[in-house]
Structure formats: structure tokens, C-alpha cells
N, C-alpha and C positions, 0 to 999 in steps of 0.2 A: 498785202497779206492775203493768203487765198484764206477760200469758204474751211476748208479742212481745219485750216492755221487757230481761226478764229474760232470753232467748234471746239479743239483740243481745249485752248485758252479759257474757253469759259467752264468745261469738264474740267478742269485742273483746279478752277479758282473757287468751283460748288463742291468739289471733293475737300479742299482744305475747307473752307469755311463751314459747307454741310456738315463735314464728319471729323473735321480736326478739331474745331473749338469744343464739342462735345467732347470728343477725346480726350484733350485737356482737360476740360472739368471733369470728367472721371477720372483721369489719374490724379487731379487737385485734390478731389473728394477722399480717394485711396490713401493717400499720401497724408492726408488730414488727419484720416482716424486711424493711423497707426498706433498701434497697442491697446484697440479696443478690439475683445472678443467676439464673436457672433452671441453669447451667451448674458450678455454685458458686464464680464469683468473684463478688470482692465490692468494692463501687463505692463511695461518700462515703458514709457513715451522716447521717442529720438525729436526732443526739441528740431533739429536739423531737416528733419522730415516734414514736421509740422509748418517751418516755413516755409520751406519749401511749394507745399502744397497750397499755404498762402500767397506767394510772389504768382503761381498758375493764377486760381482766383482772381487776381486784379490784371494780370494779362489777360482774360476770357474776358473781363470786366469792360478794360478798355478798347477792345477789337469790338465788342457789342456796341460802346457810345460814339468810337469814330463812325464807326458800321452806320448807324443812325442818323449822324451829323454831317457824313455824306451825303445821304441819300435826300435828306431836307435842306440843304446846301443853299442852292436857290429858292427856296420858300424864306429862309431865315434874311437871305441876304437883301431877298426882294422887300420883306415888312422891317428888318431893322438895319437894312443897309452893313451889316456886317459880314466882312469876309473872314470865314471860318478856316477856308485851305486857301493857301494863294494861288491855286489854279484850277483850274474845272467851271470858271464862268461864263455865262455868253453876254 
């Protein structure tokens, strides 16, 4: 893999994670308060939407705890000897 290869890779993978999982949650958030006014009435709800915007929510949710449970992978494994992913050990 050259130096270039591995630069894009990491640009690709802070552009989703930097600015996609936000993205999602503002469209979850969008999506959420449909048929709320800026004034605060509130106009027909689309149940469909509001899930919708829920299912984001707990997608964001779970990319943040793997996100996490990666990065302390080896700490967890080392104090409670548990493997969390079955690969990434040394």
C-alpha cells in the first residue's frame, strides 16, 4: 500500500465518521420533529418519519459504542481478559 493509498484511507474514513455520523443525527433530529412549527404549533405528525428518525438515533448510537469499544479493545481485554472483536489483538 503506498503513502498516498494510505492518506486517502484515512481522509475517507475522518470524512464519514467526522461529518457523516453528524449528518445523520441531523437528519435523525429533522426527521424527528416533523410537524413541529418553528412557532410551536404542531401540524399532522407522519408516525413513518418519526421512526425513521429513530432507527438514525440508535445507528449514531451504536457507531459511537463500537467506536469506543474499539479503541479500549486492549485495555478491556488486558484487565478482564475479555475479547470484544475476534480480531485486532496482539
Amino acid at each position: 500500500m503506498s503513502v498516498v493509498e494510505s492518506i486517502f484511507r484515512v481522509f475517507l474514513i475522518g470524512l464519514i465518521f467526522g461529518a457523516g455520523l453528524p449528518a445523520l443525527f441531523a437528519l435523525g433530529l429533522r426527521l424527528w420533529a416533523n410537524g413541529y412549527n418553528a412557532d410551536g404549533t404542531v401540524t399532522s405528525h407522519n408516525p413513518a418519519l418519526k421512526a425513521l428518525g429513530a432507527v438514525l438515533f440508535v445507528f449514531v448510537s451504536l457507531a459511537i459504542i463500537v467506536g469506543i469499544l474499539w479503541i479500549t479493545r486492549q485495555t478491556i481485554y488486558y484487565h478482564f481478559d475479555v475479547k470484544i472483536f475476534p480480531f485486532g489483538y496482539k
